[in-house]
C-alpha positions as CSV (number, residue, x, y, z in Angstrom):
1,X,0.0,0.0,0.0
2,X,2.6,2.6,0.8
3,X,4.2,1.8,-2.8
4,X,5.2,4.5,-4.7
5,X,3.9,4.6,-8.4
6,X,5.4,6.9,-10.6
7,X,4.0,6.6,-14.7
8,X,6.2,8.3,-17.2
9,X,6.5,8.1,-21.2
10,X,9.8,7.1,-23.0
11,X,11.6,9.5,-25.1
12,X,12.4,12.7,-23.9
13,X,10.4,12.8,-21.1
14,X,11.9,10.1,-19.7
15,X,15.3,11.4,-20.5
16,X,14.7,14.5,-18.8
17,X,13.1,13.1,-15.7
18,X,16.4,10.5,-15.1
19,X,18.4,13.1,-13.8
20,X,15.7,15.0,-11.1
21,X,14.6,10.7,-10.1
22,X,18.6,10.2,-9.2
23,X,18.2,13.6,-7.6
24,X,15.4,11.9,-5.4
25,X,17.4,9.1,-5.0
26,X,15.4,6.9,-7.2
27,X,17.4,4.9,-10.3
28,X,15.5,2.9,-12.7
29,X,16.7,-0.9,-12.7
30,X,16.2,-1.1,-16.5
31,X,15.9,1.3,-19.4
32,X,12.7,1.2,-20.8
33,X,14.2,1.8,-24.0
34,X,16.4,-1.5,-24.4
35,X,13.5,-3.3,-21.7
36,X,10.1,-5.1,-22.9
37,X,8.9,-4.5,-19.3
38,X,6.4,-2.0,-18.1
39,X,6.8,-2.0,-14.7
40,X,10.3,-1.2,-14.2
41,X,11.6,-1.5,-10.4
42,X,14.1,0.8,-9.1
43,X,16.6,0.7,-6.3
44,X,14.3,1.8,-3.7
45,X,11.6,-0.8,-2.6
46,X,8.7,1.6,-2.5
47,X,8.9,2.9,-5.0
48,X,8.2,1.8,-9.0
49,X,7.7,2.8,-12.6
50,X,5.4,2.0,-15.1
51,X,6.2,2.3,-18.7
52,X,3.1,4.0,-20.6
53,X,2.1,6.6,-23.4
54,X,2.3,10.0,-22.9
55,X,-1.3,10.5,-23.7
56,X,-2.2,7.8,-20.9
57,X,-0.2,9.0,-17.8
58,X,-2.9,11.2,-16.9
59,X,-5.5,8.6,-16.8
60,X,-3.6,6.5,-15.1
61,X,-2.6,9.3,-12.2
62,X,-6.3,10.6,-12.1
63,X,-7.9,6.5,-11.5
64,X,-4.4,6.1,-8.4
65,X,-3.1,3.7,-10.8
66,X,0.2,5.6,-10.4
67,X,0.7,7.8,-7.7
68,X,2.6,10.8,-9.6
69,X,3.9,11.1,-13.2
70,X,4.9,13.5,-15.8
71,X,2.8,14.4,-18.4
72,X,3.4,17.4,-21.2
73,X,0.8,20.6,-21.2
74,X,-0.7,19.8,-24.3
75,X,-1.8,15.8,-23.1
76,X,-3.2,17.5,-20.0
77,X,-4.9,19.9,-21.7
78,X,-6.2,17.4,-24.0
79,X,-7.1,15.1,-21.0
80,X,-8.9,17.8,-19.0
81,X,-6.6,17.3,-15.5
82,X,-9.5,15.8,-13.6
83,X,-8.8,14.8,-10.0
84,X,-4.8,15.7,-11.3
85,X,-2.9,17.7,-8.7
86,X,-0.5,19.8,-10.9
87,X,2.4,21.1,-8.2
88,X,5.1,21.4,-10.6
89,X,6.0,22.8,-14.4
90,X,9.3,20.6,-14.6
91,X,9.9,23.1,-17.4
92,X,11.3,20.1,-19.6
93,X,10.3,18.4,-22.9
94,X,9.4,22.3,-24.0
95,X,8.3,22.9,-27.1
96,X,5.5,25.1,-28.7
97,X,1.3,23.7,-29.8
98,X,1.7,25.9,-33.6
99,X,-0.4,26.2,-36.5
100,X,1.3,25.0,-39.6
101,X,0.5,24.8,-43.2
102,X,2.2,24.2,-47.1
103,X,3.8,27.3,-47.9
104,X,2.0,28.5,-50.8
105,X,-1.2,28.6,-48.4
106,X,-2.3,32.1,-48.1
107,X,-3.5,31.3,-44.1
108,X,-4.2,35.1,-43.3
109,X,-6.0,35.6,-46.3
110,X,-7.9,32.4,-45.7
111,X,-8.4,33.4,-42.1
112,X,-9.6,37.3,-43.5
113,X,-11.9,36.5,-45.5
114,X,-13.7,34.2,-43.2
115,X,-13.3,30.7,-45.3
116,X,-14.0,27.2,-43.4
117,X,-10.4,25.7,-42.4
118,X,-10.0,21.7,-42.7
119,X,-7.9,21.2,-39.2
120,X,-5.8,17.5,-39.1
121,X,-4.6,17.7,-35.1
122,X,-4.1,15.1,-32.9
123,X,-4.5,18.0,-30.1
124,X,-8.5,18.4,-30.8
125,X,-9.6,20.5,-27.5
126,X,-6.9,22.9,-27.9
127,X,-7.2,23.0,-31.4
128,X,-11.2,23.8,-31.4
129,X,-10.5,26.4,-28.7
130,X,-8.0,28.1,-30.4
131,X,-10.2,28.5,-33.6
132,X,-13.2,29.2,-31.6
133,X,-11.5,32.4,-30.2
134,X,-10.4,33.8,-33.5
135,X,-14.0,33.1,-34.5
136,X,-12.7,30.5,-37.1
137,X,-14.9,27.8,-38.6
138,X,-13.3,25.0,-38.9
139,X,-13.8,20.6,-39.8
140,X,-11.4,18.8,-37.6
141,X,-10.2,15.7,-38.5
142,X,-8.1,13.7,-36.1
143,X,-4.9,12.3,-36.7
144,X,-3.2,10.0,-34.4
145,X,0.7,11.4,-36.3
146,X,2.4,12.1,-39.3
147,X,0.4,15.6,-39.3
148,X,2.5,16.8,-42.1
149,X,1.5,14.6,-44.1
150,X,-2.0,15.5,-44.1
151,X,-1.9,19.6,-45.7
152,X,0.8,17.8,-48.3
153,X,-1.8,15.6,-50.0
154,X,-4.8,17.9,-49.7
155,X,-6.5,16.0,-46.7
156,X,-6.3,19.4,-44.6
157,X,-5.6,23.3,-45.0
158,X,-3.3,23.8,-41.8
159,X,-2.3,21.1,-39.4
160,X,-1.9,22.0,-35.0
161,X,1.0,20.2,-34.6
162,X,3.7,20.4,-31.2
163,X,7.0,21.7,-33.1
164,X,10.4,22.2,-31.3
165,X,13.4,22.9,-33.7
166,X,10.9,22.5,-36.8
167,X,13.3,20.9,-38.7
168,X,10.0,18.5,-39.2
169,X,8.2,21.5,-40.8
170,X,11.1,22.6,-42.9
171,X,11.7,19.0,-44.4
172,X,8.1,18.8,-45.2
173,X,7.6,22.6,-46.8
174,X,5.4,23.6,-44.1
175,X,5.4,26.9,-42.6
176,X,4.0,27.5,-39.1
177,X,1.8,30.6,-38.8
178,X,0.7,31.0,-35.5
179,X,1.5,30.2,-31.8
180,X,-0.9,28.6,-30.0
181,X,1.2,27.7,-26.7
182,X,4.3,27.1,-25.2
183,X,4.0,23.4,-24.2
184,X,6.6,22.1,-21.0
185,X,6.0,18.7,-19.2
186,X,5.0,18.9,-15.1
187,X,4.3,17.0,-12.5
188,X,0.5,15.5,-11.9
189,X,-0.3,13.9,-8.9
190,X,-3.5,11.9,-7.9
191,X,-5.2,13.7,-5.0
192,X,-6.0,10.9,-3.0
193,X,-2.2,10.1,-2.9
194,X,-1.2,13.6,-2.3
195,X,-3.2,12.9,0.9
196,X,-2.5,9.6,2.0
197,X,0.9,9.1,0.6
198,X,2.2,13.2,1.6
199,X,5.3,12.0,3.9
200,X,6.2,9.8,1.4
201,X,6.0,12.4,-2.1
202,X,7.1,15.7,0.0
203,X,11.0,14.5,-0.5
204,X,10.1,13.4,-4.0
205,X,8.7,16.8,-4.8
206,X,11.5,18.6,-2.7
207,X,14.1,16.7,-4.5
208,X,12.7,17.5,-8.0
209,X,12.2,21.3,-7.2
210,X,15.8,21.4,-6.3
211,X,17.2,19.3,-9.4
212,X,15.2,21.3,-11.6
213,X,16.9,24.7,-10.5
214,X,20.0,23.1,-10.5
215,X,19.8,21.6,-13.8
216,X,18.9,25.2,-15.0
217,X,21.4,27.4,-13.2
218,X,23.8,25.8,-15.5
């Protein structure tokens, strides 16, 4: 019971959690990278990882499936952040939600004179919000990736894609046009846990806080 569950997604945001987990004291027995395992133990006995999607750690913090996790802005947003405690912006894994589209689309002149955009997005909520403030209509059609691909062979006008060096963009001739947000991965934490379980995170928290100024001082 007094396990500690913490869900994180490979990739970067696994990458950039290592360092503030060994600040806690916590090291992953395994990579999950080289590992077919998705429980991954560490060398502390209370406490464990599980191995899931990024799009999934919130749902799995919000039902106490995992205690605490770290999860990018744009999947909470996209989630909603029900019963989700959100202490901490990590301030990793940035990057920015844009609006992208071919570059020989005319997007403020489509946007001017009030034409109805085909949006491909795997981000949906932000995506209708986003229109729905610039009083844009717009179709969405969901995508589950490859987003460039869909202004290139006429299945949308503009895509709302995450983008951080846009080299992605650039090899694919799309042009972003607009900012929607700046995106950076925190800290979620099931309520019921932050209850129950609050000697036991406080030196988790404490430990990331202080790794995550460290790690930008430098």
């Amino acid at each position: 019971m007094s396990t500690i569950t913490i869900a994180l997604s490979k990739g970067r945001i696994f990458d950039e959690t290592l360092p503030m987990l060994e600040a806690a004291g916590i090291v992953p027995s395994e990579n999950p990278e080289t590992s077919r395992k998705l429980i991954i133990g560490t060398n502390r006995d209370d406490v464990r990882l599980i191995i899931v999607r990024a799009t999934d750690v919130p749902t799995y913090v919000q039902h106490g499936a995992a205690d605490l996790g770290v999860a990018g802005k744009d999947v909470l947003l996209e989630h909603g952040g029900a019963n989700l405690y959100q202490p901490l912006d990590l301030e990793i894994a940035q990057c920015r939600l844009m609006v992208a589209t071919r570059a020989d689309f005319d997007y403020a002149a489509a946007v001017g004179r009030g034409a109805r955009l085909r949006v491909a997005t795997k981000y949906v909520n932000s995506a209708r919000e986003h229109f729905a403030a610039k009083g844009v209509h717009i179709d969405l059609i969901k995508l589950y990736g490859s987003m460039e691909l869909a202004p290139l062979v006429g299945l949308s006008d503009v895509i709302v894609d995450l983008v951080s060096t846009g080299g992605t963009l650039k090899a694919n001739n799309l042009v972003a046009v607009e900012h929607i947000l700046d995106v950076s991965s925190r800290l979620v934490v099931n309520q019921a846990a932050y209850k129950l379980k609050r000697n036991k995170l406080a030196p988790i928290f404490d430990a990331f806080k202080h790794a995550m100024h460290h790690h930008h001082a430098h």
